[in-house]
C-alpha positions as CSV (number, residue, x, y, z in Angstrom):
1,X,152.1,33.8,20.0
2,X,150.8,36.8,18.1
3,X,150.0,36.8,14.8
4,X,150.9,40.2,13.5
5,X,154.9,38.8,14.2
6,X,154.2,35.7,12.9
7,X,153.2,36.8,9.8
8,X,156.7,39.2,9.8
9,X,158.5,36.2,10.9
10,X,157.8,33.2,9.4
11,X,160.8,31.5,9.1
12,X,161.3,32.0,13.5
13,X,161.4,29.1,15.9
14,X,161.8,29.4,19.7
15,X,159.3,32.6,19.5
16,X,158.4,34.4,23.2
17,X,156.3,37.5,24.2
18,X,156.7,39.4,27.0
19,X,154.0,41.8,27.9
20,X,153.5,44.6,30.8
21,X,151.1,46.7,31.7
22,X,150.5,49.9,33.2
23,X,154.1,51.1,33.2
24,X,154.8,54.7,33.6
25,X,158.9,54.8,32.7
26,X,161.1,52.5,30.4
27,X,163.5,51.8,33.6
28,X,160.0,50.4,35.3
29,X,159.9,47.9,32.6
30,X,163.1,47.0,32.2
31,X,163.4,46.5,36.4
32,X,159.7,44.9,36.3
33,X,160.9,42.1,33.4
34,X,164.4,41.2,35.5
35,X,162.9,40.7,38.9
36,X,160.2,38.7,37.6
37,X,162.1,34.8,36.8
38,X,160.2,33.5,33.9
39,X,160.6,36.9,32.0
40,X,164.0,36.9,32.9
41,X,164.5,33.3,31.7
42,X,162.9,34.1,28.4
43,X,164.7,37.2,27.9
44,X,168.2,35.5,28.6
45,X,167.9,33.2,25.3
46,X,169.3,33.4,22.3
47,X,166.6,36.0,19.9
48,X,167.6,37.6,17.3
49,X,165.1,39.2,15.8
50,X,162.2,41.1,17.6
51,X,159.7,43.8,18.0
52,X,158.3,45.9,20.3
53,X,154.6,47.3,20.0
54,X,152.6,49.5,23.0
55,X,149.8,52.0,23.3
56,X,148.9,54.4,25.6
57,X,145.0,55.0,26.0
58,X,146.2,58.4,28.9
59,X,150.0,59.3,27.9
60,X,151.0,58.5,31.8
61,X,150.6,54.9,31.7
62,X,151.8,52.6,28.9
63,X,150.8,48.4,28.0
64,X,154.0,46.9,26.2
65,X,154.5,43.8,24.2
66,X,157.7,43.0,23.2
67,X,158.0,39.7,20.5
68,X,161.2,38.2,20.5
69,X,162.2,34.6,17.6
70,X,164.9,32.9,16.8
71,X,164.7,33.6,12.7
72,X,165.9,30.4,10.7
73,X,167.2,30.4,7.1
């Protein structure tokens, strides 16, 4: 797991990251992340807190992470 949402989320269990690359529209992510079945496994649990970080070294193509926990009192 990253640490840059670890250290936002310490008090998160379950944590999962789902990550894409090269993806030129959100709807291309979104479709990539169901057809794929481990990302869609991950993404059907229970999170409720999360973040979303990407970069985009040409402004056509974009690489995606998206951190996702389970935040505990």
């Amino acid at each position: 797991m990253p640490t840059d949402f670890r250290a936002v989320c310490l008090k998160c269990k379950n944590m999962a990251e789902v990550l894409a690359k090269e993806v030129t529209s959100p709807q291309e992510l979104v479709d990539r992340w169901i057809a794929n079945p481990t990302t869609k496994t991950t993404l059907s649990k229970p999170y409720n807190i999360g973040c979303v970080g990407g970069y985009s070294p040409d402004q056509a193509q974009a690489f995606i992470a998206l951190e996702m926990g389970e935040k505990v009192e």
